[in-house]
C-alpha positions as a Markdown table, in Angstrom:
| # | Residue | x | y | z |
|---|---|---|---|---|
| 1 | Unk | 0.0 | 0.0 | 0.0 |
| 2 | Unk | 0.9 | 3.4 | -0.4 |
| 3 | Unk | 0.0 | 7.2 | 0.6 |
| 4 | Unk | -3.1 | 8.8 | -1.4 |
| 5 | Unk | -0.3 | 11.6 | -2.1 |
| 6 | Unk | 2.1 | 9.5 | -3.9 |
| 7 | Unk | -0.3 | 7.5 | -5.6 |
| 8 | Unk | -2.1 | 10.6 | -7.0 |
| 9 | Unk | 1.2 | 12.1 | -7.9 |
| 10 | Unk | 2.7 | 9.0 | -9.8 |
| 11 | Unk | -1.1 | 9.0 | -11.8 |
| 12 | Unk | -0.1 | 12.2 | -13.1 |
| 13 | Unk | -2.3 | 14.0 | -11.3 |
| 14 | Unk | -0.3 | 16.6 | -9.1 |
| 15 | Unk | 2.0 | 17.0 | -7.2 |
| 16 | Unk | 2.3 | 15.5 | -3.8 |
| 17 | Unk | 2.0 | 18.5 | -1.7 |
| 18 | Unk | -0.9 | 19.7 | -4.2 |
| 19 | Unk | -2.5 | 16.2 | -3.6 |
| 20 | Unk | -2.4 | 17.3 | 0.0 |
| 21 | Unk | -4.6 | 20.7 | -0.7 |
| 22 | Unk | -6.9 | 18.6 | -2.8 |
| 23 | Unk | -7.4 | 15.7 | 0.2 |
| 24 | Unk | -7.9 | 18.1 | 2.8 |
| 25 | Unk | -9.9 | 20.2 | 0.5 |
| 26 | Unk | -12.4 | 16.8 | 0.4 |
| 27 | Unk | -13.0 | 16.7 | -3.2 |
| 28 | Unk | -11.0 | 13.1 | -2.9 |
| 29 | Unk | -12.6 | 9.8 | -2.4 |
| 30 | Unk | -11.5 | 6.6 | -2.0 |
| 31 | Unk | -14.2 | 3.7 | -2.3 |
| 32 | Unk | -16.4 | 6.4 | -2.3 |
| 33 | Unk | -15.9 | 7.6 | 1.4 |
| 34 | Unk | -14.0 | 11.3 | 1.4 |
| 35 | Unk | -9.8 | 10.7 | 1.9 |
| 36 | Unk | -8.0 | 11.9 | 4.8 |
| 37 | Unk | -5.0 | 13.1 | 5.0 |
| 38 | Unk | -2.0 | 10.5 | 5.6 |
| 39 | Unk | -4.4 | 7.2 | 4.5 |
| 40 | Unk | -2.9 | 4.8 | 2.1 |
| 41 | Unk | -4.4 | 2.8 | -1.0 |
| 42 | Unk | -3.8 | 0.2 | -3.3 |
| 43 | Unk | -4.3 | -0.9 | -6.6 |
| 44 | Unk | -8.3 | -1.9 | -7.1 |
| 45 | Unk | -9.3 | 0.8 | -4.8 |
| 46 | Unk | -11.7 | 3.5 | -6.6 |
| 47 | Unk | -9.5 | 6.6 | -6.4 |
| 48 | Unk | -11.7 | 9.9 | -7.3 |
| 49 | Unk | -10.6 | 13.2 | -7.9 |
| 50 | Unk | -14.8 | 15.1 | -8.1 |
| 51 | Unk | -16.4 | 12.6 | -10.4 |
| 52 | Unk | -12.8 | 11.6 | -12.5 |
| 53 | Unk | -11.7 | 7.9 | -11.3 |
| 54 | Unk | -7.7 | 8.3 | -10.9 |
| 55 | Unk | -6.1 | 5.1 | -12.7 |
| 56 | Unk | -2.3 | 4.0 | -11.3 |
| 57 | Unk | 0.3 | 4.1 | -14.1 |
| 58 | Unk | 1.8 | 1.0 | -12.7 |
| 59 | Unk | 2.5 | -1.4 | -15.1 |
| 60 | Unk | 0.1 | -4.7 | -14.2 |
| 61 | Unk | 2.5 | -7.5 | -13.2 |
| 62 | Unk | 0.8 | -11.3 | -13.3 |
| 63 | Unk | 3.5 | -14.0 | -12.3 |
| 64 | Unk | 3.2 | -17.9 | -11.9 |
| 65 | Unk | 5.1 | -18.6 | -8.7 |
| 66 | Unk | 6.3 | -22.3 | -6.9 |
| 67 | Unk | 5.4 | -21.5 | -3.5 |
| 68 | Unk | 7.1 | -24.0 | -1.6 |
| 69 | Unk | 6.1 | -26.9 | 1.5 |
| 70 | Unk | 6.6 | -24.7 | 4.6 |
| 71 | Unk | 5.9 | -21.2 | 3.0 |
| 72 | Unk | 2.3 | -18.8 | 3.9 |
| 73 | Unk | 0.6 | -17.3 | 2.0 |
| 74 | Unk | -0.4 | -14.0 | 4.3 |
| 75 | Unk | 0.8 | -10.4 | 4.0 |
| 76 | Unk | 1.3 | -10.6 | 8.2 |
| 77 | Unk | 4.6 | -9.5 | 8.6 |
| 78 | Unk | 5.0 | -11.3 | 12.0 |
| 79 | Unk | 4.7 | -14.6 | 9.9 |
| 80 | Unk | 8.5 | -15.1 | 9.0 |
| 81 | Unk | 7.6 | -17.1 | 6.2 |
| 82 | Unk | 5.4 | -15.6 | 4.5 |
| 83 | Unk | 5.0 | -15.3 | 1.5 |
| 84 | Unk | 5.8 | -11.9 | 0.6 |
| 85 | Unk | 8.8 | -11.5 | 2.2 |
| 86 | Unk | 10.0 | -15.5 | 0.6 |
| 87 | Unk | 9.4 | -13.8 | -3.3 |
| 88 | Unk | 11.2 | -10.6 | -2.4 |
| 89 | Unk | 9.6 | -8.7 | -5.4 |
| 90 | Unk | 10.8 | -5.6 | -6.5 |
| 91 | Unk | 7.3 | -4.8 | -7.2 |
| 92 | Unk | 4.7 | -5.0 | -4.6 |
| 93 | Unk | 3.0 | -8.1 | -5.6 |
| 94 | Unk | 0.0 | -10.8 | -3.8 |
| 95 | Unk | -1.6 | -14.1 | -4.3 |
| 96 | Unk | -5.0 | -14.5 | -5.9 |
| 97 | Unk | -5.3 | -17.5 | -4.3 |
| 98 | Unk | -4.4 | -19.5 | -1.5 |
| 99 | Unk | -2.3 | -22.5 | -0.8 |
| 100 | Unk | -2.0 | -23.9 | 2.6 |
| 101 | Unk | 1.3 | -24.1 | 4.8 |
| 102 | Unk | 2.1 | -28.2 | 4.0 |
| 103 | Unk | 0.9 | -27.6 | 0.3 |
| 104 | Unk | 3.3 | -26.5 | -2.5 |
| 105 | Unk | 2.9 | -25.3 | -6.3 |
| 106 | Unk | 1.3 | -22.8 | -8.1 |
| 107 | Unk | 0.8 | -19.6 | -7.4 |
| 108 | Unk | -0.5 | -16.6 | -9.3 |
| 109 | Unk | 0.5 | -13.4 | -8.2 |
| 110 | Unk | 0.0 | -10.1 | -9.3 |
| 111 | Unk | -0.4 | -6.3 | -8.4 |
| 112 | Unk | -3.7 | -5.9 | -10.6 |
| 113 | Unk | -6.5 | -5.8 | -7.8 |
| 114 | Unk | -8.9 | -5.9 | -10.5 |
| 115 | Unk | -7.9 | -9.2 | -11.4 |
| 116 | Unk | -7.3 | -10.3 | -8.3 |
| 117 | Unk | -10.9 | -9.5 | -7.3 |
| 118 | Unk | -12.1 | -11.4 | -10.6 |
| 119 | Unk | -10.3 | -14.3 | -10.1 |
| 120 | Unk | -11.9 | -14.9 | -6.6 |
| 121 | Unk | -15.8 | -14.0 | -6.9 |
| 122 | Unk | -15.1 | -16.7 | -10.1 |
| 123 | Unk | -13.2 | -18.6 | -7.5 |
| 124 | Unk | -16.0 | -21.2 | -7.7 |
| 125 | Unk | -16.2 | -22.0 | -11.2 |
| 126 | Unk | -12.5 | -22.1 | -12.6 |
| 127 | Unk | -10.8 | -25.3 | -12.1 |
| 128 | Unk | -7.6 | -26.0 | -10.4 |
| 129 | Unk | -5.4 | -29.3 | -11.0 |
| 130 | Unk | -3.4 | -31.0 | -8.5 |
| 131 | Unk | -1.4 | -33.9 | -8.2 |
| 132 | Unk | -1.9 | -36.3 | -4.6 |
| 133 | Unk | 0.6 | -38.5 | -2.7 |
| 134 | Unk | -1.6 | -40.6 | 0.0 |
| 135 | Unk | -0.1 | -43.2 | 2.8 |
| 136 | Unk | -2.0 | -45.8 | 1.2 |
| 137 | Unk | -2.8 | -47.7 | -1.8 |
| 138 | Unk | -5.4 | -46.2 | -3.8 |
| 139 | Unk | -8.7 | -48.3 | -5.0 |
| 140 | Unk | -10.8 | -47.9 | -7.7 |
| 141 | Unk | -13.9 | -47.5 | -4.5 |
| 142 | Unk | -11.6 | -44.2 | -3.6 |
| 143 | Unk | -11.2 | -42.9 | -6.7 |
| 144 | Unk | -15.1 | -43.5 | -7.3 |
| 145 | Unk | -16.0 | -41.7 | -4.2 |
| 146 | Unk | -13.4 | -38.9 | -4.4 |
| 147 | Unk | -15.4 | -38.3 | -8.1 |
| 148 | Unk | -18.5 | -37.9 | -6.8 |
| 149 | Unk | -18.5 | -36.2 | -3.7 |
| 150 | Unk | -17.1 | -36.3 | -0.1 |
| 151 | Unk | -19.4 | -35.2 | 2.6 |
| 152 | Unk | -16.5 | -33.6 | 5.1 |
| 153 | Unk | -17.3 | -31.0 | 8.2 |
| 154 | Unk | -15.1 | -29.3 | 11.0 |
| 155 | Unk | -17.4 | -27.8 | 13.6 |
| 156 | Unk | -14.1 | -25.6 | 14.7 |
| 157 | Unk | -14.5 | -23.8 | 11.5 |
| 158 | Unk | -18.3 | -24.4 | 10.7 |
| 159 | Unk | -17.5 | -26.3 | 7.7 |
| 160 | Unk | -20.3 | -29.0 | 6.8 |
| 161 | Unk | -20.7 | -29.4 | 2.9 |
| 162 | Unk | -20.9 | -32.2 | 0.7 |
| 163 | Unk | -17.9 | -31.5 | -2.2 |
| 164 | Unk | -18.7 | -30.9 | -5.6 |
| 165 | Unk | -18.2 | -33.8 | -8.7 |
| 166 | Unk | -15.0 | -33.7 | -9.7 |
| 167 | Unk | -12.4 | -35.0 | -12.1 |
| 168 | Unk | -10.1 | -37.7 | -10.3 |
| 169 | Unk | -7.5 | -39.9 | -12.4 |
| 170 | Unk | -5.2 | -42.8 | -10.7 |
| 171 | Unk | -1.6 | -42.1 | -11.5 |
| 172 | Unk | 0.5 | -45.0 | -9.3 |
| 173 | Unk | -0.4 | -46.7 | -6.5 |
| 174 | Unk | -0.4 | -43.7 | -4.0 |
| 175 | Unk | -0.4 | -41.1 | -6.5 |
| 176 | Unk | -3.7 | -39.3 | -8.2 |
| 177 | Unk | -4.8 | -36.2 | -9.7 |
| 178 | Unk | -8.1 | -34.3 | -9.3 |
| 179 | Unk | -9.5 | -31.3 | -10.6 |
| 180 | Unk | -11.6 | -29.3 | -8.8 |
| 181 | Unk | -14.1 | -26.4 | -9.2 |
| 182 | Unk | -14.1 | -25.4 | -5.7 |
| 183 | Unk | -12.2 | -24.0 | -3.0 |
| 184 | Unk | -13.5 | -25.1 | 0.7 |
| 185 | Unk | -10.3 | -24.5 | 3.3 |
| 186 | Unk | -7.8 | -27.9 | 3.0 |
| 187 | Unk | -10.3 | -29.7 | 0.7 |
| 188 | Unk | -8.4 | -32.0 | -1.0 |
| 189 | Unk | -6.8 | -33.1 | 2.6 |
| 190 | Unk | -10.5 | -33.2 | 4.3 |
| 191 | Unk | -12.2 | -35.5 | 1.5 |
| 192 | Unk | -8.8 | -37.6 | 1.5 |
| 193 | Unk | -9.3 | -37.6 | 5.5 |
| 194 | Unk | -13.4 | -38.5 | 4.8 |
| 195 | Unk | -12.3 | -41.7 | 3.2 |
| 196 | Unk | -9.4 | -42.7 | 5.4 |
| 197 | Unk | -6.6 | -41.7 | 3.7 |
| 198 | Unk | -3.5 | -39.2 | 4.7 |
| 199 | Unk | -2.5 | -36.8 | 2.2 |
| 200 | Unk | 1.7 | -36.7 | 2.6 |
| 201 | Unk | 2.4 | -34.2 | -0.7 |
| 202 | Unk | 0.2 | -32.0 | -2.5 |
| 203 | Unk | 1.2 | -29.8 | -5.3 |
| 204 | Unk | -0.9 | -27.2 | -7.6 |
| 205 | Unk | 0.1 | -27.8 | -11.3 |
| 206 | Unk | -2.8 | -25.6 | -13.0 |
| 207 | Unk | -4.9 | -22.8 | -12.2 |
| 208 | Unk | -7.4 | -22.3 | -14.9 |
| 209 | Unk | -5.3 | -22.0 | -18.6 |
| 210 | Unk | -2.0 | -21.0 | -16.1 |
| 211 | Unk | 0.6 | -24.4 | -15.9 |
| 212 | Unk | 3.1 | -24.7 | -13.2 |
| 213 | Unk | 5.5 | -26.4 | -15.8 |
| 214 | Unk | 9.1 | -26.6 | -15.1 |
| 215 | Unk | 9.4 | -24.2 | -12.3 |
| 216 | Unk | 11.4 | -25.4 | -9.3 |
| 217 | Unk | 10.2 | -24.6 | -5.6 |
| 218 | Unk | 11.3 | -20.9 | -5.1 |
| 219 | Unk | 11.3 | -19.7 | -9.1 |
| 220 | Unk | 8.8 | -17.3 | -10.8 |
| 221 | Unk | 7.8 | -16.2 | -14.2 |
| 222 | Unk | 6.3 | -13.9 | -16.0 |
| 223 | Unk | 3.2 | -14.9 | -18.0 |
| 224 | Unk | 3.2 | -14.9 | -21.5 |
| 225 | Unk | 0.9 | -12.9 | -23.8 |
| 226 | Unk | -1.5 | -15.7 | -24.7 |
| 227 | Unk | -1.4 | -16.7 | -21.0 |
| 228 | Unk | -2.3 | -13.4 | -20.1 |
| 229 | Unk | -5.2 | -12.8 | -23.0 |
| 230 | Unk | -7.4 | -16.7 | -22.0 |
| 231 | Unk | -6.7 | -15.5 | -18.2 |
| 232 | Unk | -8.3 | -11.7 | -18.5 |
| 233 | Unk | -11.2 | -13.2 | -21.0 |
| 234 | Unk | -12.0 | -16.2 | -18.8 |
| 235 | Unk | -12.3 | -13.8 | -15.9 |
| 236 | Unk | -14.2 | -11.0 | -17.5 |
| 237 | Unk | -16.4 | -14.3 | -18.8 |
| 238 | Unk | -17.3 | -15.1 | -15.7 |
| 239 | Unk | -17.9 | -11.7 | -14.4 |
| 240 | Unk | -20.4 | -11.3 | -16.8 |
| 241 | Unk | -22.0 | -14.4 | -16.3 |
| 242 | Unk | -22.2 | -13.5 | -12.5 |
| 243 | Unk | -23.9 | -10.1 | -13.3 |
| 244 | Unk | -26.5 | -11.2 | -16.0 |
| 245 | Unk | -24.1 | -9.2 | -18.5 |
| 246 | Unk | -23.5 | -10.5 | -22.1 |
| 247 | Unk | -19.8 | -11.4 | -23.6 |
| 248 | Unk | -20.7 | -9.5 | -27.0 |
């Protein structure tokens, strides 16, 4: 985040000590509540100067990450291994998207708010891909009932749902893959735990049109153009499809 000021002066606006006048003057709005003076704002917010919407000349930056076994995905600086301070990116950057602690793979991060936004009010129709290690041999009655639905609960965090049909292929004897539509908190672990099984690895290979690849724990890369075009489209899609709004 950063000070209305210097967000209004690197949008071309003003300067930052004229930014100041115009804040105090309380023809500034953020969100659509007036600024004060000394608040700070990031990229997705509604910034208004009267009735003009102020647009950051940041460049957008969408990366695939490896988050590694171990690493959290949280902002809170008094988490030493979180996952901002892991990426060390020149460029203020966050997950749309979470991955537990014990989980590893794919991340997409990104300073776009927008599209961060997008990608989690659609966070229930885009599908994610993961590959499974369990401590025991897989059957074809698991993968059956992994398919069609686990009921799993957890009073502690007033969980008590019945998982969605997925996709779920066998891939070794303690190894499968499943693609899911969903995003209920540890769900892979909780319909694995449902049916008696222990996950011991989990890794994120996909996320929507977006493949983890070749990375290695710890790298990162840039999308590519056509990565970036079927990501921003299936978004929008699904924004308009949540809003009643045609794709023409």
């Amino acid at each position: 985040m950063i000070r209305l000021n210097k967000y209004l002066s690197e949008a071309g606006v003003c300067s930052r000590r004229e930014a100041d006048r115009l804040i105090e003057s309380g023809v500034v709005t953020v969100d659509g509540k007036n600024a004060v003076p000394g608040m700070k704002v990031e990229d997705g917010q509604e910034v208004c100067v009267g009735k003009k919407r102020i647009k950051s000349k940041t460049k957008k930056t969408v990366l695939a990450v490896y988050k590694p076994a171990g690493i959290v995905c949280t902002e809170d600086k008094r988490e030493k291994k979180n996952i901002i301070r892991f990426l060390n990116y020149p460029l203020r950057v966050t997950y749309a998207g979470r991955l537990d602690k014990d989980s590893e793979g794919l991340l997409i991060m990104t300073n776009d708010g927008d599209l961060i936004n997008g990608m989690m009010r659609a966070r229930f129709s885009h599908e994610k891909e993961y590959k499974v290690t369990v401590n025991k041999e897989i059957t074809p009655e698991f993968i059956e009932k992994m398919s069609r639905g686990v009921h799993i609960r957890d009073r502690e965090k007033n969980l008590d749902a019945v998982t969605r049909p997925c996709k779920v292929r066998k891939n070794g004897k303690y190894t499968f893959s499943i693609i899911l539509t969903q995003g209920l908190n540890r769900q892979i672990r909780r319909m694995c735990e449902a049916l008696g099984y222990k996950v011991t690895t989990l890794k994120r290979i996909r996320i929507m049109n977006v493949e983890l690849g070749n990375l290695k724990p710890g790298e990162v890369r840039g999308l590519t153009e056509q990565e970036l075009k079927e990501l921003y489209g299936t978004v929008k899609e699904r924004e308009n499809e949540r809003t009643g709004q045609s794709s023409e």
